[in-house]
N, CA, C and O atoms as a CHARMM CRD file, in Angstrom:
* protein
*
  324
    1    1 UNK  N    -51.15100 -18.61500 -26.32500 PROA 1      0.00000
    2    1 UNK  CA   -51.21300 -17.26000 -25.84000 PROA 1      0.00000
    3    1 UNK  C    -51.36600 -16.29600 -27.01400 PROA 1      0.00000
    4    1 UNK  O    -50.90400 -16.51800 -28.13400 PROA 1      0.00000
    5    2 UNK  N    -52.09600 -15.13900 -26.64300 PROA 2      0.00000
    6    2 UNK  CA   -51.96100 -13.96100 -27.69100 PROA 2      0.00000
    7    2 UNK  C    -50.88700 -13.36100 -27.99300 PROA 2      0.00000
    8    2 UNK  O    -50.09800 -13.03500 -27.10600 PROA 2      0.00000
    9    3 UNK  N    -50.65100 -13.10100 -29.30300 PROA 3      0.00000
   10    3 UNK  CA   -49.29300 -12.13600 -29.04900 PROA 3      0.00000
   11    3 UNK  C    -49.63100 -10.74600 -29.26400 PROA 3      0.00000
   12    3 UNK  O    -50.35000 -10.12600 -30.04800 PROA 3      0.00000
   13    4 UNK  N    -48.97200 -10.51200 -28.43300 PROA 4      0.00000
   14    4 UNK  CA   -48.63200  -8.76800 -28.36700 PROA 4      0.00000
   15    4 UNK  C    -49.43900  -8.11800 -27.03800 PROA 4      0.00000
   16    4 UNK  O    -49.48300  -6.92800 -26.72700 PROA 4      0.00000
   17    5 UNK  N    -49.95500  -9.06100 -26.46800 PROA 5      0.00000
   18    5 UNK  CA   -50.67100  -8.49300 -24.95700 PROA 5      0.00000
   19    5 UNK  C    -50.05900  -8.78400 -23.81700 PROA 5      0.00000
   20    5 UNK  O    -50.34400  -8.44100 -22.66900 PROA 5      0.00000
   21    6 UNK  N    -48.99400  -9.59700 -24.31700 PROA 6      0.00000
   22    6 UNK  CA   -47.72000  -9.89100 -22.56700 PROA 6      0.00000
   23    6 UNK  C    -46.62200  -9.38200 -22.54400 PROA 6      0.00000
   24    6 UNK  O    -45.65100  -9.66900 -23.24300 PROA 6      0.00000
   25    7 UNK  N    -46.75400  -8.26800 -21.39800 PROA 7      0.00000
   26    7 UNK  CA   -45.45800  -7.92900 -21.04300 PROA 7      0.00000
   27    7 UNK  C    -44.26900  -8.83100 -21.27100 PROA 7      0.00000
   28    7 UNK  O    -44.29300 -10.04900 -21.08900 PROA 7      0.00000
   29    8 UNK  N    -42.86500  -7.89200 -21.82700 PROA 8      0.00000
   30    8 UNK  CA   -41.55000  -8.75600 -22.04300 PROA 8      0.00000
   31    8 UNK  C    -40.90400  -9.33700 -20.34500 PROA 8      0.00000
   32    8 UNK  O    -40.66300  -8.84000 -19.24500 PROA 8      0.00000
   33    9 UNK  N    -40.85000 -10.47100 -20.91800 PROA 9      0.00000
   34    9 UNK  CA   -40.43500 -10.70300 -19.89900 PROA 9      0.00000
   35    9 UNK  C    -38.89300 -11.42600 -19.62200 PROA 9      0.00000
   36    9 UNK  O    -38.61800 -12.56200 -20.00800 PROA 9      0.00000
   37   10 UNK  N    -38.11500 -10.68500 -19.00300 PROA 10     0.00000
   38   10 UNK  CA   -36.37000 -10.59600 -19.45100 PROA 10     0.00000
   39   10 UNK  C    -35.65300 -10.77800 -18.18200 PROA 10     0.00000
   40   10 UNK  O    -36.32600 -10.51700 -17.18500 PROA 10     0.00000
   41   11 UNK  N    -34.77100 -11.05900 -18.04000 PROA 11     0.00000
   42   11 UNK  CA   -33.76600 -10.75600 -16.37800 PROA 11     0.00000
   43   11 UNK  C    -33.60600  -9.48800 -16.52500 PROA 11     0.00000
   44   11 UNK  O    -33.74900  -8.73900 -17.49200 PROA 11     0.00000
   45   12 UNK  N    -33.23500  -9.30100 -15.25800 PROA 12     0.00000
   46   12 UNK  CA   -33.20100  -8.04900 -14.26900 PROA 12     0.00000
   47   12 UNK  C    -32.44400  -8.42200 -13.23100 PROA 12     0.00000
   48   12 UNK  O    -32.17700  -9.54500 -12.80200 PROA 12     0.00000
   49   13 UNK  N    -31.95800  -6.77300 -12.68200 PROA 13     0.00000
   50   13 UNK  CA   -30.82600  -6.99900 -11.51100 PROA 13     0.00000
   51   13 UNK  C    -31.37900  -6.31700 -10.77100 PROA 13     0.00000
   52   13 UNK  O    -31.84800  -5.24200 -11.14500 PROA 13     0.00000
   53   14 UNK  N    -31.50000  -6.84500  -9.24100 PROA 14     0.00000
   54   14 UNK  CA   -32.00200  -5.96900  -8.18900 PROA 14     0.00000
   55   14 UNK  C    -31.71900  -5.55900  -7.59100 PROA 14     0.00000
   56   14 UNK  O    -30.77500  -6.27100  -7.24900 PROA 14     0.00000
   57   15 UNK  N    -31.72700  -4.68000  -6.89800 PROA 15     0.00000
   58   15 UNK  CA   -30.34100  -3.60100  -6.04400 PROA 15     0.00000
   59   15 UNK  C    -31.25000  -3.38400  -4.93200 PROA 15     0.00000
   60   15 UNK  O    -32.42200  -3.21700  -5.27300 PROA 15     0.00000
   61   16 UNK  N    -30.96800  -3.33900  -3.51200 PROA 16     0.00000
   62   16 UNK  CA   -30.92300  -3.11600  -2.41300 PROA 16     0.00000
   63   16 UNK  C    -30.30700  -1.94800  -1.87300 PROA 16     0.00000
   64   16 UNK  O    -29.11900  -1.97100  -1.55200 PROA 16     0.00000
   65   17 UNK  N    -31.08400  -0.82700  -1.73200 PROA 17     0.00000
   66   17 UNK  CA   -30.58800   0.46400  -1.99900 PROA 17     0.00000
   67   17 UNK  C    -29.88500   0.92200  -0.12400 PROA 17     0.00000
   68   17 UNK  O    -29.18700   1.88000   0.20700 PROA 17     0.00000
   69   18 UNK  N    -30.44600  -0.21900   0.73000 PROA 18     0.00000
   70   18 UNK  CA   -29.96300   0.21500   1.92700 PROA 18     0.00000
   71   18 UNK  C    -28.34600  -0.90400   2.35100 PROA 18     0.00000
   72   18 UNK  O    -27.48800  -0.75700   3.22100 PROA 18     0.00000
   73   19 UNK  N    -28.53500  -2.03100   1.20300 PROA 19     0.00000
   74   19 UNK  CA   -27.22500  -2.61300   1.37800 PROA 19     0.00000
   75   19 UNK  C    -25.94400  -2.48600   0.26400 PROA 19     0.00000
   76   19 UNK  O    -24.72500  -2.34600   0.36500 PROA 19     0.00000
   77   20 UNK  N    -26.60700  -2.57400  -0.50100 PROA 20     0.00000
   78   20 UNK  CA   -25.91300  -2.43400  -2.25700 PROA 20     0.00000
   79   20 UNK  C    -26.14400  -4.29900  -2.55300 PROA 20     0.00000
   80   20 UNK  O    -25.65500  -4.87800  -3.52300 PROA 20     0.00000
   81   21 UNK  N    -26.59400  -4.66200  -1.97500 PROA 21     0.00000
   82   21 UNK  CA   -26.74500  -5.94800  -2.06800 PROA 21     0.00000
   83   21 UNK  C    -27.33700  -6.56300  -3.48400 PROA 21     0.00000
   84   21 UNK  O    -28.50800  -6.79100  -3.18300 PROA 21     0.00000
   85   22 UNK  N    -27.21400  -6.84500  -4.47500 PROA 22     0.00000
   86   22 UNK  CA   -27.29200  -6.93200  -6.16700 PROA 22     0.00000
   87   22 UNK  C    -27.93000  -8.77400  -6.27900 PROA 22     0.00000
   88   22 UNK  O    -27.23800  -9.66500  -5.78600 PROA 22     0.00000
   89   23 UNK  N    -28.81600  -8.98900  -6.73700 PROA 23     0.00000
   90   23 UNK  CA   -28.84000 -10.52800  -7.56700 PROA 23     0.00000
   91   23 UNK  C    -29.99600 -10.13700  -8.55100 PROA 23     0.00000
   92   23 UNK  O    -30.95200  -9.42100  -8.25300 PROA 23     0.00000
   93   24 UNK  N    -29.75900 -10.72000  -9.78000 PROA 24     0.00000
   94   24 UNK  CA   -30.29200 -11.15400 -10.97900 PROA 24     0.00000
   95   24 UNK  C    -31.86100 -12.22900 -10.74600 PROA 24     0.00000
   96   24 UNK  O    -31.99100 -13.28500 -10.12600 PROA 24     0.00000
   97   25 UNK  N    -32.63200 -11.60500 -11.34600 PROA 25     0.00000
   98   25 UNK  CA   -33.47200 -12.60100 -11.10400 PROA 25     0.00000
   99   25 UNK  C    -34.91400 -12.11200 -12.82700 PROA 25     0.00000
  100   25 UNK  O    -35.09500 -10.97500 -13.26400 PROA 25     0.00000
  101   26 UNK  N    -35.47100 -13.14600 -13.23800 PROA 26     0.00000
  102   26 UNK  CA   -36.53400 -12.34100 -13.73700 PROA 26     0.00000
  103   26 UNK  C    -37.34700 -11.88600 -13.62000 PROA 26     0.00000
  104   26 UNK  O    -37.92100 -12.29100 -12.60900 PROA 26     0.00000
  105   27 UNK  N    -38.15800 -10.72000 -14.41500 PROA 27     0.00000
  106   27 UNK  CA   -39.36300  -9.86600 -14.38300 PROA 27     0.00000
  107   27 UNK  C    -39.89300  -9.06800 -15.20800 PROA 27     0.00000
  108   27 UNK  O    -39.36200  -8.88300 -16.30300 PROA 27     0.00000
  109   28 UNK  N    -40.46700  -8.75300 -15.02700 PROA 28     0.00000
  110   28 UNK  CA   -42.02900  -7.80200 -16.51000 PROA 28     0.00000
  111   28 UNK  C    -41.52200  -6.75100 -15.72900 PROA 28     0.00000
  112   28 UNK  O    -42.39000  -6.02700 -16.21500 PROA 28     0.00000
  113   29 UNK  N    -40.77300  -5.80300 -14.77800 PROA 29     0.00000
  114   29 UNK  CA   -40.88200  -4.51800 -14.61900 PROA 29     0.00000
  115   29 UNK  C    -40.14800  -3.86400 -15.71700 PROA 29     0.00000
  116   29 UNK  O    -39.25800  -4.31700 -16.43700 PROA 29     0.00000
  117   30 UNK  N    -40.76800  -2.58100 -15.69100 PROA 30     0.00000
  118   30 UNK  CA   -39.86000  -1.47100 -16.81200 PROA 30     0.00000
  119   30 UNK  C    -39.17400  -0.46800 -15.89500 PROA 30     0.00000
  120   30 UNK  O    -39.67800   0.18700 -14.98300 PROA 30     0.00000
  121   31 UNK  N    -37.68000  -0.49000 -16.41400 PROA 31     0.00000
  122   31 UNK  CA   -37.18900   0.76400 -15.52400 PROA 31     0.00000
  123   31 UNK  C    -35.71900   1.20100 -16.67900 PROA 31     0.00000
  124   31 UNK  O    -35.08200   0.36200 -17.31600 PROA 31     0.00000
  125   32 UNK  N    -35.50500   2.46300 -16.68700 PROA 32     0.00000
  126   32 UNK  CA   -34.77000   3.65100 -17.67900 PROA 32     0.00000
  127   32 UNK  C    -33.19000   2.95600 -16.93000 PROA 32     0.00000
  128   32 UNK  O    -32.22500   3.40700 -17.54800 PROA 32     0.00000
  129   33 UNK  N    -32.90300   2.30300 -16.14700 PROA 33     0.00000
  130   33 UNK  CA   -31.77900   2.84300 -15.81800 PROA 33     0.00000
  131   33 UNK  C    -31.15700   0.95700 -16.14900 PROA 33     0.00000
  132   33 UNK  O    -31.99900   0.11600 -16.46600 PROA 33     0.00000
  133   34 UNK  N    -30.00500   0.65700 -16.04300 PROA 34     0.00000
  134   34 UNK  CA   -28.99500  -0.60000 -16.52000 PROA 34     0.00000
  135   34 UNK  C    -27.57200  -0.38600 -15.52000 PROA 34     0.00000
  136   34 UNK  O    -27.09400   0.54900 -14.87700 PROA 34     0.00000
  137   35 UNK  N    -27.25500  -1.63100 -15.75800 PROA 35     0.00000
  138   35 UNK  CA   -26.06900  -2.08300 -14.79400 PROA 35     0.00000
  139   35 UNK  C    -25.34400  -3.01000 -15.38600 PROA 35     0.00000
  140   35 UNK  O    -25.89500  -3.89100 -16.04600 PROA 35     0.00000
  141   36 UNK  N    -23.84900  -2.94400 -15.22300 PROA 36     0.00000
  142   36 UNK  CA   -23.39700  -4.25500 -15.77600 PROA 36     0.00000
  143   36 UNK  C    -22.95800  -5.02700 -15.37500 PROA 36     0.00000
  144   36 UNK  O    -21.78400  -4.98100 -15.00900 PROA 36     0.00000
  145   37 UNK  N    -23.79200  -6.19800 -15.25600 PROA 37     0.00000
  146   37 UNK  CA   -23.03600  -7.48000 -14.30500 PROA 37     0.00000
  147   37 UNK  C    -22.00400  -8.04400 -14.41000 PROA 37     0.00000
  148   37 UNK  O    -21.09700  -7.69000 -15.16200 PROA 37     0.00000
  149   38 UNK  N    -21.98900  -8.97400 -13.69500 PROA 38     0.00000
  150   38 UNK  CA   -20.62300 -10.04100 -12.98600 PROA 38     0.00000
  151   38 UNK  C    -20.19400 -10.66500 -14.45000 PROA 38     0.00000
  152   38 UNK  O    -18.99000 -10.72000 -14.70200 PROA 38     0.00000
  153   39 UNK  N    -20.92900 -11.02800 -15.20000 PROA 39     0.00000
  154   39 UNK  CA   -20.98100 -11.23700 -16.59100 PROA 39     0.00000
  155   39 UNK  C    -20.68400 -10.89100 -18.25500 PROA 39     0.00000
  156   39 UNK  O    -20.64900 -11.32000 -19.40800 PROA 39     0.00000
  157   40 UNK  N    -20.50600  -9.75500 -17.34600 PROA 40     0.00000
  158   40 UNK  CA   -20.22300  -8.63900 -18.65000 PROA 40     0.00000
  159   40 UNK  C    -21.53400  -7.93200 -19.50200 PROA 40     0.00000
  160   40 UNK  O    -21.44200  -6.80300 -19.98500 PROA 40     0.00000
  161   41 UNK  N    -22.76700  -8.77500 -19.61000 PROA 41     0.00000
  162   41 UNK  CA   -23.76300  -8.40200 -20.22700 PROA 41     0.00000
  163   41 UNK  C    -24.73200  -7.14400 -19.39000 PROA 41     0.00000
  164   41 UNK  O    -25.27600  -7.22500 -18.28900 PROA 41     0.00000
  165   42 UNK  N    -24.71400  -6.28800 -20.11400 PROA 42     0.00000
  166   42 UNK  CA   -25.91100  -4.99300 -19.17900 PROA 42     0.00000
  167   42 UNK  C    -27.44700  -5.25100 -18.95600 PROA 42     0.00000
  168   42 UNK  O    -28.01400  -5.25600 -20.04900 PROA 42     0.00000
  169   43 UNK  N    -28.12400  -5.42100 -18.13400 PROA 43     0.00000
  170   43 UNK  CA   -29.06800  -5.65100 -17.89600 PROA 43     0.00000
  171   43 UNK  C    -29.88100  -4.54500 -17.31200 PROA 43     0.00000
  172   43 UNK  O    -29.09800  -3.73100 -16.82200 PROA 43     0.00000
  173   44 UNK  N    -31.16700  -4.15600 -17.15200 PROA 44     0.00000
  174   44 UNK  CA   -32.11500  -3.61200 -16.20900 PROA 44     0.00000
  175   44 UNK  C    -31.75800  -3.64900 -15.17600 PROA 44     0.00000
  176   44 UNK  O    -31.55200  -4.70300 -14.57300 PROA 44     0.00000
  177   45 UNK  N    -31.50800  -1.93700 -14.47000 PROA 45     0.00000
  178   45 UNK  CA   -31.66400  -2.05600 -13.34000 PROA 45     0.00000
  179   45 UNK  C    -32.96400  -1.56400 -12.75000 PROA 45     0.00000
  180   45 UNK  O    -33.75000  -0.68800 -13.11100 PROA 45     0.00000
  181   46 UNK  N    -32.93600  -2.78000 -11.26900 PROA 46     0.00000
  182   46 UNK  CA   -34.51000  -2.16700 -10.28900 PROA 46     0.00000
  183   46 UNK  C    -33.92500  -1.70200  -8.77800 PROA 46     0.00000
  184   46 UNK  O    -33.37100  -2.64000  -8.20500 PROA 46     0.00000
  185   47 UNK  N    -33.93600  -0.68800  -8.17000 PROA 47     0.00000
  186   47 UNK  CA   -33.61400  -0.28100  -7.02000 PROA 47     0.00000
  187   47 UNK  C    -35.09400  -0.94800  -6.30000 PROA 47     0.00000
  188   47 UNK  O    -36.21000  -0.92900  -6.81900 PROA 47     0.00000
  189   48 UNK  N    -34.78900  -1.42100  -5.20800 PROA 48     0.00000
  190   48 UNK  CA   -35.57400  -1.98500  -4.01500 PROA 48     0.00000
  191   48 UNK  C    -35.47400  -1.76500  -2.55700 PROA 48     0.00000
  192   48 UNK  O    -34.59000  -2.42900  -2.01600 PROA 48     0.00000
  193   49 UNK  N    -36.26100  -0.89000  -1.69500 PROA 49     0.00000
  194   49 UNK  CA   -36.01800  -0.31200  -0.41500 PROA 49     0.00000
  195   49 UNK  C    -35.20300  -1.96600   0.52300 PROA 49     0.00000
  196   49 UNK  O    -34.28700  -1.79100   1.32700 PROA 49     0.00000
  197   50 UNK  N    -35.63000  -3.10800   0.28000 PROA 50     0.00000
  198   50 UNK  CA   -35.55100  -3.92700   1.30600 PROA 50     0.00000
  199   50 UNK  C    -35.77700  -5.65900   0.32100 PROA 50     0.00000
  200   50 UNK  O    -36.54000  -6.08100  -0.54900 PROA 50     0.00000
  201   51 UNK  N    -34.89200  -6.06300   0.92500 PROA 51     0.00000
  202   51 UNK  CA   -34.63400  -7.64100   0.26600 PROA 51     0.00000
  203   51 UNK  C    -34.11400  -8.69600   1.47800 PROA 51     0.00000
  204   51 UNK  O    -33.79500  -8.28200   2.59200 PROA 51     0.00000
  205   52 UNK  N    -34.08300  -9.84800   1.16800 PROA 52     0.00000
  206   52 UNK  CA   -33.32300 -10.84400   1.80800 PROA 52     0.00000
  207   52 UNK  C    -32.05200 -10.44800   2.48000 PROA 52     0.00000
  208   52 UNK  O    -31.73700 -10.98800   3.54000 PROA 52     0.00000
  209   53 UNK  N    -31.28000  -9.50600   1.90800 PROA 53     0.00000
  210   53 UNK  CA   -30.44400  -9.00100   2.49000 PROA 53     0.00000
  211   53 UNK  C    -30.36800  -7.79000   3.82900 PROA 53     0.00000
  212   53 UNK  O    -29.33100  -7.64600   4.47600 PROA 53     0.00000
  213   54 UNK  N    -31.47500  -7.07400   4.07200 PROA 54     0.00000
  214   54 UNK  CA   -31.68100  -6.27100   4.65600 PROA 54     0.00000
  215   54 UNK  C    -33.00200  -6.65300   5.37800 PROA 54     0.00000
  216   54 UNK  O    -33.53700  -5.78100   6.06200 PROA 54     0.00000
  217   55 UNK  N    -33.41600  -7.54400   5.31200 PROA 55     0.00000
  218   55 UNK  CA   -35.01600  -8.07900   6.06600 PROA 55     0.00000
  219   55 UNK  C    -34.58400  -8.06900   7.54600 PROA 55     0.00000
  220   55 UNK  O    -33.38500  -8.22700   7.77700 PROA 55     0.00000
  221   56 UNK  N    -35.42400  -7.90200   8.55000 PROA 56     0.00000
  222   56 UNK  CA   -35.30200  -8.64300   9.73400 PROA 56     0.00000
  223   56 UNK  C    -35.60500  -9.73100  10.34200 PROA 56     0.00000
  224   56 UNK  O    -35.58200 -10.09900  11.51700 PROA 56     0.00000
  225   57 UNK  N    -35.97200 -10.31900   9.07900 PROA 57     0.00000
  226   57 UNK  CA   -36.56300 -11.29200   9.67700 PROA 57     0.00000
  227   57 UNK  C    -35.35400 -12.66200   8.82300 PROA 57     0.00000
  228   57 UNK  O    -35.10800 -13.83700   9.09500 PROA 57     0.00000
  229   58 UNK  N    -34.87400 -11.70500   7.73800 PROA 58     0.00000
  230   58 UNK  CA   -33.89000 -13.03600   7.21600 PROA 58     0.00000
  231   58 UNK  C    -32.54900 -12.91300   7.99700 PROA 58     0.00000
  232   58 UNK  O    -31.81800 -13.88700   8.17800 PROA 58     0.00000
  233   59 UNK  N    -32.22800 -11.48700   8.51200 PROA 59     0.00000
  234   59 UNK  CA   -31.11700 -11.29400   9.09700 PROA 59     0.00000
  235   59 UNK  C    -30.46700 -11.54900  10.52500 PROA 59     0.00000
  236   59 UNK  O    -29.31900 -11.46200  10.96000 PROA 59     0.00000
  237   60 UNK  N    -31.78800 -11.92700  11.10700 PROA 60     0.00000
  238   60 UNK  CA   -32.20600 -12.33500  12.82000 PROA 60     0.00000
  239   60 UNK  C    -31.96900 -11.02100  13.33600 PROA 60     0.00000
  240   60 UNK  O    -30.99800 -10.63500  13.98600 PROA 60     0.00000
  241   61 UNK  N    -32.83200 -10.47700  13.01800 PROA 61     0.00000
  242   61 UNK  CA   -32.29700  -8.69300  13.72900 PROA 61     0.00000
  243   61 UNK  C    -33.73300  -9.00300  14.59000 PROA 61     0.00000
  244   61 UNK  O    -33.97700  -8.55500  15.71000 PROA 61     0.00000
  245   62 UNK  N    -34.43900  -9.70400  13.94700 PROA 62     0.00000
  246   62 UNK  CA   -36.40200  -9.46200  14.38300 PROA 62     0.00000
  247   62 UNK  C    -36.49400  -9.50900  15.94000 PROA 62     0.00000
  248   62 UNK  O    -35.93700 -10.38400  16.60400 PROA 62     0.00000
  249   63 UNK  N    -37.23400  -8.50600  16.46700 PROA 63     0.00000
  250   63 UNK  CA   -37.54400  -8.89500  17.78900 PROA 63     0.00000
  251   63 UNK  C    -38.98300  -9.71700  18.12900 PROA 63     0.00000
  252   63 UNK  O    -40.04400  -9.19100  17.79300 PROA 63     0.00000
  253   64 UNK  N    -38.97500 -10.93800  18.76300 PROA 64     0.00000
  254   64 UNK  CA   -40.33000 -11.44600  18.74200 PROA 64     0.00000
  255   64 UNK  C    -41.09300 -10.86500  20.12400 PROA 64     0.00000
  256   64 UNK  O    -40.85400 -10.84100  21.33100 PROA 64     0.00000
  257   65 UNK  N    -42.00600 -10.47500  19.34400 PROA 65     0.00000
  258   65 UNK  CA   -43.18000 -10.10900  20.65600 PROA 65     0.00000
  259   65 UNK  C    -43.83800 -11.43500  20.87300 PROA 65     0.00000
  260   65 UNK  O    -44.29600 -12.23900  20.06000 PROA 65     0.00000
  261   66 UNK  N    -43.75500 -11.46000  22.40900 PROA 66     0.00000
  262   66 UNK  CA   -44.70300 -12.55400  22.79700 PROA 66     0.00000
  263   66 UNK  C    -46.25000 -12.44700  22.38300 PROA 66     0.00000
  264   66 UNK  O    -46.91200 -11.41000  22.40400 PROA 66     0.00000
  265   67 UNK  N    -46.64400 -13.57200  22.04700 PROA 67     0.00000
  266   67 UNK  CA   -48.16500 -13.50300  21.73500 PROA 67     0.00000
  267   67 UNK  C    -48.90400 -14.71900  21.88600 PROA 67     0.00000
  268   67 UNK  O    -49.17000 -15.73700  21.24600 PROA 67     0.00000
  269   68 UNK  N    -49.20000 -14.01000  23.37600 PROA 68     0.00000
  270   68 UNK  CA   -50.41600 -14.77800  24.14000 PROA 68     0.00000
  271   68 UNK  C    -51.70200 -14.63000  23.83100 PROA 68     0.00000
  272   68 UNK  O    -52.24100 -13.53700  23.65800 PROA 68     0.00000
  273   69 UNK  N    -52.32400 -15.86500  23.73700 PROA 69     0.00000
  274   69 UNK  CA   -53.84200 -16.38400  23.54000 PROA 69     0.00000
  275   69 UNK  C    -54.65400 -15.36100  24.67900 PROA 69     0.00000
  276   69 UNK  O    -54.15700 -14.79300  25.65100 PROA 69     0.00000
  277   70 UNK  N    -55.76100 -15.34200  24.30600 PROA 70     0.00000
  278   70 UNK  CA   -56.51200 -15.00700  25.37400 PROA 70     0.00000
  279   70 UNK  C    -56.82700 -15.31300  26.62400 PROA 70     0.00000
  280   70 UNK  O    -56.93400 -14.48900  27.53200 PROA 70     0.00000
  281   71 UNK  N    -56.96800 -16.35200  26.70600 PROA 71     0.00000
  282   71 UNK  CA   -56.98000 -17.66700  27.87200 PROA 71     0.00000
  283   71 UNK  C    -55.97200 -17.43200  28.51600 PROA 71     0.00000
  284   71 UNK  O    -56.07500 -17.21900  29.72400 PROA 71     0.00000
  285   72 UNK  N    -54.63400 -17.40700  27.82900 PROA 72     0.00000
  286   72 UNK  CA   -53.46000 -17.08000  28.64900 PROA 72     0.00000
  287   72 UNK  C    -53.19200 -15.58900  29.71500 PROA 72     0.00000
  288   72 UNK  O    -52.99000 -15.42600  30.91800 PROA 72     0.00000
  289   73 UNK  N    -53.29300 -14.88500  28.78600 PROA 73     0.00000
  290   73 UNK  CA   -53.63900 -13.09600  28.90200 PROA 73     0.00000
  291   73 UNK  C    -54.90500 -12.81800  30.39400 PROA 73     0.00000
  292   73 UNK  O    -54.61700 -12.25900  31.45300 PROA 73     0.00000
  293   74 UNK  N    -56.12400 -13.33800  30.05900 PROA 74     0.00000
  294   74 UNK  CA   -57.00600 -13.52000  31.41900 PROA 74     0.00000
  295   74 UNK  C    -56.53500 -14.23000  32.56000 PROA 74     0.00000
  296   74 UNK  O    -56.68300 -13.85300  33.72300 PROA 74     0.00000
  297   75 UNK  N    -55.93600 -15.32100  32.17000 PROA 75     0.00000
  298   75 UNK  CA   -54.77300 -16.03800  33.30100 PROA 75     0.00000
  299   75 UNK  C    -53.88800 -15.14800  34.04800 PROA 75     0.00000
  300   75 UNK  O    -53.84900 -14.93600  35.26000 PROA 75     0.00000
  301   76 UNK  N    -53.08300 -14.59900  32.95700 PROA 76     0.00000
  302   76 UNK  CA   -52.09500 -13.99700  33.74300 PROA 76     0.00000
  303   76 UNK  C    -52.51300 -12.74600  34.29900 PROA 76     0.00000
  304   76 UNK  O    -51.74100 -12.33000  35.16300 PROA 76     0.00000
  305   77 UNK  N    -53.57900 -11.96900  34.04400 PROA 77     0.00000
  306   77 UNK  CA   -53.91500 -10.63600  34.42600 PROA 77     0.00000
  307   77 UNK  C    -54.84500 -10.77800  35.75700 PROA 77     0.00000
  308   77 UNK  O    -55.16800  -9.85100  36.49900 PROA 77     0.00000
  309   78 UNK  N    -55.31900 -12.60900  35.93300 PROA 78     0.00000
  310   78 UNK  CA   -55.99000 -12.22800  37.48500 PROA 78     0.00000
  311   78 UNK  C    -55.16500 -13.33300  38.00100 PROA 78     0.00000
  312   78 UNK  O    -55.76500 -14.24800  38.56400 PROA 78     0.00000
  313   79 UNK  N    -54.38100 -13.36900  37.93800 PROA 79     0.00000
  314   79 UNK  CA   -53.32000 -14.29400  38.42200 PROA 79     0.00000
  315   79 UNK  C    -54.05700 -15.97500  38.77800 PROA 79     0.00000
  316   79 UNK  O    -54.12700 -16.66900  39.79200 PROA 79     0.00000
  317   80 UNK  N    -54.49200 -16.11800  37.43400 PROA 80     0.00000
  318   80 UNK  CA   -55.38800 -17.86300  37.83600 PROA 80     0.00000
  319   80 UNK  C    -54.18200 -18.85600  37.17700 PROA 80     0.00000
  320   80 UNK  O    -53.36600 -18.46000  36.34400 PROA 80     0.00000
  321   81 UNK  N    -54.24400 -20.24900  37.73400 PROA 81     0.00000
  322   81 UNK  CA   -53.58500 -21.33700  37.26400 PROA 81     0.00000
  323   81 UNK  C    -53.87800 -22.32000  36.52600 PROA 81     0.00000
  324   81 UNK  O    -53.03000 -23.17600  36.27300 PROA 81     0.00000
């Protein structure tokens, strides 16, 4: 690799701004602000609207819409069997 053309790439802590929900993980983002972990060591902080913790789809909040085929949909709309 070249040096001096790749972003640093370091851990980071990610924050879940609608849960407070926090895990460490790595990344190339840049951000002004730090936190100090479970660890004692200060790291980068990244605020994030939505994570594993707040998903609906990881949390079973999701509502499933049915989704019928076409075939099905023409079926059921002239009432054929």
């Amino acid at each position: 690799m070249k040096p001096g053309i790749h972003p640093e790439y370091r851990k980071v802590v990610f924050m879940d701004i609608n849960t407070g929900y926090k895990f460490i993980s790595g990344s190339t983002m840049k951000t002004n602000e730090t936190v100090e972990w479970e660890d004692g060591q200060t790291y980068p902080l990244i605020k994030v609207e939505i994570s594993s913790d707040s998903h609906p789809f990881y949390t079973g909040r999701q509502k499933h819409a049915a989704a019928d085929g076409r075939v099905e949909r023409f079926n059921k709309k002239y009432g054929l069997k």
